[in-house]
One Martini backbone bead per residue (centre of mass of N, CA, C, O) as a GRO file, in nm:
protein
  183
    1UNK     BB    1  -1.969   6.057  -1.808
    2UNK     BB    2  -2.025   6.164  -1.500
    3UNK     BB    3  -1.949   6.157  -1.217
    4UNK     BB    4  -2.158   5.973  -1.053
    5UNK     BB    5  -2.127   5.712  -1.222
    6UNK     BB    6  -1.831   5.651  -1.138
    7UNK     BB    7  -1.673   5.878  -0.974
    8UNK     BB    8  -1.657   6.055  -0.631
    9UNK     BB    9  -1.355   6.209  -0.523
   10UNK     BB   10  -1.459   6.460  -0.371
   11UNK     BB   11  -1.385   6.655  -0.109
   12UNK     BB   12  -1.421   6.877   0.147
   13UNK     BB   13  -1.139   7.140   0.226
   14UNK     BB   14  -1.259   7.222   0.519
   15UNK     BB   15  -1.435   6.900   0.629
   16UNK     BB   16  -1.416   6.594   0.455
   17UNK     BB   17  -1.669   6.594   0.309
   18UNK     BB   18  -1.891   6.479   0.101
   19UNK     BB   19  -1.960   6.553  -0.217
   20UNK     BB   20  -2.215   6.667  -0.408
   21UNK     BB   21  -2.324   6.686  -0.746
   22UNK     BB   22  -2.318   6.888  -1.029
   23UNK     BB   23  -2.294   7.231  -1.053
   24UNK     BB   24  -2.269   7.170  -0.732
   25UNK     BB   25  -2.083   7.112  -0.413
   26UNK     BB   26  -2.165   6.979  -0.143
   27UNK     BB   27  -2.205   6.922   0.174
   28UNK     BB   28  -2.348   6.853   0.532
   29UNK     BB   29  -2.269   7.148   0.615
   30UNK     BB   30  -2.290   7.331   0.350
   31UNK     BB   31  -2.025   7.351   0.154
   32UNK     BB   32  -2.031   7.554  -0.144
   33UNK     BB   33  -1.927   7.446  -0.502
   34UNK     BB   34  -1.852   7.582  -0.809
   35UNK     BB   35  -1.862   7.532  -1.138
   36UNK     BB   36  -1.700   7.612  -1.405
   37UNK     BB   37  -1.757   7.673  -1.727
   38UNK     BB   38  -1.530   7.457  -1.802
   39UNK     BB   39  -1.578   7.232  -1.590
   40UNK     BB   40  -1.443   7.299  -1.287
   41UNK     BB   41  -1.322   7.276  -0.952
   42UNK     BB   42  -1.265   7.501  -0.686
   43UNK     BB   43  -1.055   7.362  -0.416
   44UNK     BB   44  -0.884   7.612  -0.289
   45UNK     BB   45  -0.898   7.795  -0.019
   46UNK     BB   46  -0.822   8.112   0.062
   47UNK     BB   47  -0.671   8.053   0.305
   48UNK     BB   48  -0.439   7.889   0.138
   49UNK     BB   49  -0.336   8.109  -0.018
   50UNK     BB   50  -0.035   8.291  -0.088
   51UNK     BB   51  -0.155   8.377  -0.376
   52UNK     BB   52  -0.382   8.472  -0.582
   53UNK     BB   53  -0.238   8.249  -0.840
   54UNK     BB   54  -0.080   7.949  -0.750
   55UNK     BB   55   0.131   7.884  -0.956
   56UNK     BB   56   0.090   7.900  -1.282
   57UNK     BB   57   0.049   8.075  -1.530
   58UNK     BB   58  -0.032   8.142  -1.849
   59UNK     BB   59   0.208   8.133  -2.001
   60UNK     BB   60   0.323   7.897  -1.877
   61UNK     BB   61   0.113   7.729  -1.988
   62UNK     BB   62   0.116   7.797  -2.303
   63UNK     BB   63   0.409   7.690  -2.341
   64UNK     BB   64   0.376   7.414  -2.265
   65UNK     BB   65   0.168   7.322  -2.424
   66UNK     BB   66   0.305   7.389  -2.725
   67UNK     BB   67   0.536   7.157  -2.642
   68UNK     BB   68   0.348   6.896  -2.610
   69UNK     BB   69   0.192   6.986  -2.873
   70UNK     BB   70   0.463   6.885  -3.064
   71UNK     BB   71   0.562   6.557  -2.945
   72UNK     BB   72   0.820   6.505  -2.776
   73UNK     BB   73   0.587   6.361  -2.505
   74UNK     BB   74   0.410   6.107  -2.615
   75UNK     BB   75   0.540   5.843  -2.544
   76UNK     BB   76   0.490   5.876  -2.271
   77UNK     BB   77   0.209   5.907  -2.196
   78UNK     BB   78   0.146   5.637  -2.329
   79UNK     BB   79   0.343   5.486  -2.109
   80UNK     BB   80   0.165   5.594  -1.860
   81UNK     BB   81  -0.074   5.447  -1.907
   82UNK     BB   82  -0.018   5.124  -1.978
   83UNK     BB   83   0.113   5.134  -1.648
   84UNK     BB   84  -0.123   5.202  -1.505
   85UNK     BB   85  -0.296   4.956  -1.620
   86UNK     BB   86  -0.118   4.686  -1.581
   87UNK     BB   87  -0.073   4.794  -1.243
   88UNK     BB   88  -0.358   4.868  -1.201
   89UNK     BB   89  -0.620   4.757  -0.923
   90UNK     BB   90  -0.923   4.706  -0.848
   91UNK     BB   91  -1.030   4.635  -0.560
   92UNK     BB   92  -1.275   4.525  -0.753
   93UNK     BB   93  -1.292   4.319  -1.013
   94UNK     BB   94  -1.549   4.470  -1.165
   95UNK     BB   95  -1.398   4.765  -1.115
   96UNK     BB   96  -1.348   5.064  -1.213
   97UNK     BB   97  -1.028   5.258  -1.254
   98UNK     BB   98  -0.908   5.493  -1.063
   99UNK     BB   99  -0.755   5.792  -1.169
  100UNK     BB  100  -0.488   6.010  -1.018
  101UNK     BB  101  -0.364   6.336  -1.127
  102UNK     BB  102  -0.102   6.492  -0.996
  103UNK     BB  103  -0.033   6.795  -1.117
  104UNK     BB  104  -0.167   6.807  -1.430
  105UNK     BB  105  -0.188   7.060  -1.538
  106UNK     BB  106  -0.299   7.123  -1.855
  107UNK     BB  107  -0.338   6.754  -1.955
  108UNK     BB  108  -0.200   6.571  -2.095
  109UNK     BB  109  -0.163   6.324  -1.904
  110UNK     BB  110  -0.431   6.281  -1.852
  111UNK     BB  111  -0.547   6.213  -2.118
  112UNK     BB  112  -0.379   5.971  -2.167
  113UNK     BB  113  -0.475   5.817  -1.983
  114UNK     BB  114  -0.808   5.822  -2.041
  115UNK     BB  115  -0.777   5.679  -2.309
  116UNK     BB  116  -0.712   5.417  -2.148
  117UNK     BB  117  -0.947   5.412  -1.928
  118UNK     BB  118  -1.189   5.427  -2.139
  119UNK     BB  119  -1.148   5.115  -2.215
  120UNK     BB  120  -1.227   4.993  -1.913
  121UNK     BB  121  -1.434   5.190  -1.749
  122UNK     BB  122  -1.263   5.436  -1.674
  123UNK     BB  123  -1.125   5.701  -1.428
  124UNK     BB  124  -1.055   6.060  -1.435
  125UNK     BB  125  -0.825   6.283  -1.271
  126UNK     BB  126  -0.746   6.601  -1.173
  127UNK     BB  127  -0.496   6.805  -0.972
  128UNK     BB  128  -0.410   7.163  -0.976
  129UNK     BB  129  -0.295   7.505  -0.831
  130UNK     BB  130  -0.355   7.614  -1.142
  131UNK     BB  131  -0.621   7.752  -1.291
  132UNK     BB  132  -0.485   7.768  -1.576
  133UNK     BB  133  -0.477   7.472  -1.571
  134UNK     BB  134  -0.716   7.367  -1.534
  135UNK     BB  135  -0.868   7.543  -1.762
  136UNK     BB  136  -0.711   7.430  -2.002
  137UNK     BB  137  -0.795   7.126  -1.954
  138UNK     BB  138  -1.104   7.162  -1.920
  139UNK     BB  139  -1.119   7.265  -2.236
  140UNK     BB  140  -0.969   7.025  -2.391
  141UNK     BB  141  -1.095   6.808  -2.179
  142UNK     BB  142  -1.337   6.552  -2.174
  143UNK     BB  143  -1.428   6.362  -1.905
  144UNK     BB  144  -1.248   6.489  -1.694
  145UNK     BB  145  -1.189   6.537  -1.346
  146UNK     BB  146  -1.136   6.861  -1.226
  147UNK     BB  147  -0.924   7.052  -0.964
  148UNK     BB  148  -0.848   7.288  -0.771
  149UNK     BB  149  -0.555   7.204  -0.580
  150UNK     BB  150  -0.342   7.072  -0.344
  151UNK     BB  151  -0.113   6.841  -0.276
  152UNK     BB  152  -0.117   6.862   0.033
  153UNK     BB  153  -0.446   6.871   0.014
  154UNK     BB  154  -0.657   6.687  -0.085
  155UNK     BB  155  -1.001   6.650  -0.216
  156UNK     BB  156  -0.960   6.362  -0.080
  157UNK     BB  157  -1.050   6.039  -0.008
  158UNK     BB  158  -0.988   5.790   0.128
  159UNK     BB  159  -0.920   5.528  -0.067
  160UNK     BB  160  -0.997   5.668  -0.383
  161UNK     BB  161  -0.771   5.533  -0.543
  162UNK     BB  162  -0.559   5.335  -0.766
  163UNK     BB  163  -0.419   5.522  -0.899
  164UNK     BB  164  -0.120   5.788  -0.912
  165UNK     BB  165  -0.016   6.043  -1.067
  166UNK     BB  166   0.334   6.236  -1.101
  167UNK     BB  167   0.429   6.503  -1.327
  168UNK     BB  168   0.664   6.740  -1.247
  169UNK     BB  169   0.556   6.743  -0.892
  170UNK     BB  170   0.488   6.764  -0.595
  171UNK     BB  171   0.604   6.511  -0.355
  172UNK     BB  172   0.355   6.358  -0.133
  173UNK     BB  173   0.348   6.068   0.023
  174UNK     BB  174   0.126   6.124   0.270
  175UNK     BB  175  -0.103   6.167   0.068
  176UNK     BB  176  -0.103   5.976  -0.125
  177UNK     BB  177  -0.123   5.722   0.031
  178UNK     BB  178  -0.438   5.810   0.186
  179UNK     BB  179  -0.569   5.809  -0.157
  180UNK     BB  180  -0.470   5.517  -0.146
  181UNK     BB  181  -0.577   5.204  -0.215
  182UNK     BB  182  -0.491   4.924  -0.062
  183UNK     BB  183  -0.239   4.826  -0.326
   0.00000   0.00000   0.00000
């Protein structure tokens, strides 16, 4: 399922215009956004970073991956998912579920939530601040919706997300709560 036939989450970051596009993302003043090769979106405006690379390294991504994928937290990520769907309500009764993964980082959680919502019809996005982690989550899991971007700015609309997760993420409860739906 493409970002435009199910949920289309991104607004522009230096703007707040909403995105359109397949392969690049325009916004109606102008402000447009390439797709990278791995298929994630890069909304992250160079005025914003505060460093070259900001967030995890390649490294510390590459170790994450390893220890996750090693199965020590995989009952956590099912149990992130069922209670996603459990306690997630789309705000009309036959709309699909949308999950934003704030904080997504290499993709491990992003991927269980997506498992949960695509058995419902849902859609699942991730953003976080490391190119590398999340150009790792996009070349590895297909199908969510990825973007480099800060959780203190979301490149999303208000009230745009069913349900937000954060795990081991920094907790911005006033961005959160702008871009959940209310309820």
């Amino acid at each position: 399922m493409s970002r435009n036939e199910a949920f289309a989450p991104w607004q522009c970051p230096l703007c707040g215009g909403a995105l359109q596009g397949e392969n690049d993302l325009k916004c109606e003043k102008g402000h447009c956004f390439d797709r990278a090769r791995e298929g994630y979106w890069h909304l992250l405006p160079v005025q914003s970073m505060r460093t070259k690379a900001p967030g995890d390294s390649k490294e510390m991504v590459a170790a994450r991956r390893a220890f996750l994928n090693a199965g020590y937290y995989g009952i956590f990520g099912q149990a992130l998912g069922e209670l996603c769907l459990a306690h997630g309500v789309p705000a009309a009764k036959d709309a699909p579920l949308h999950l934003l993964d704030a904080g997504c980082g290499e993709g491990f959680y992003t991927s269980a939530l997506y498992e949960k919502a695509k058995a419902k019809n849902g859609s699942v996005s991730g953003v976080d601040i490391s190119k590398f982690a999340v150009k790792a989550a996009a070349g590895k899991y297909k199908g969510i919706d990825f973007a480099v971007a800060s959780l203190f700015h979301l490149p999303c609309a208000e009230n745009s997300a069913d349900v937000l997760t954060d795990v081991f993420a920094p907790i911005v409860p006033e961005e959160f709560f702008r871009v959940l739906k209310p309820g």
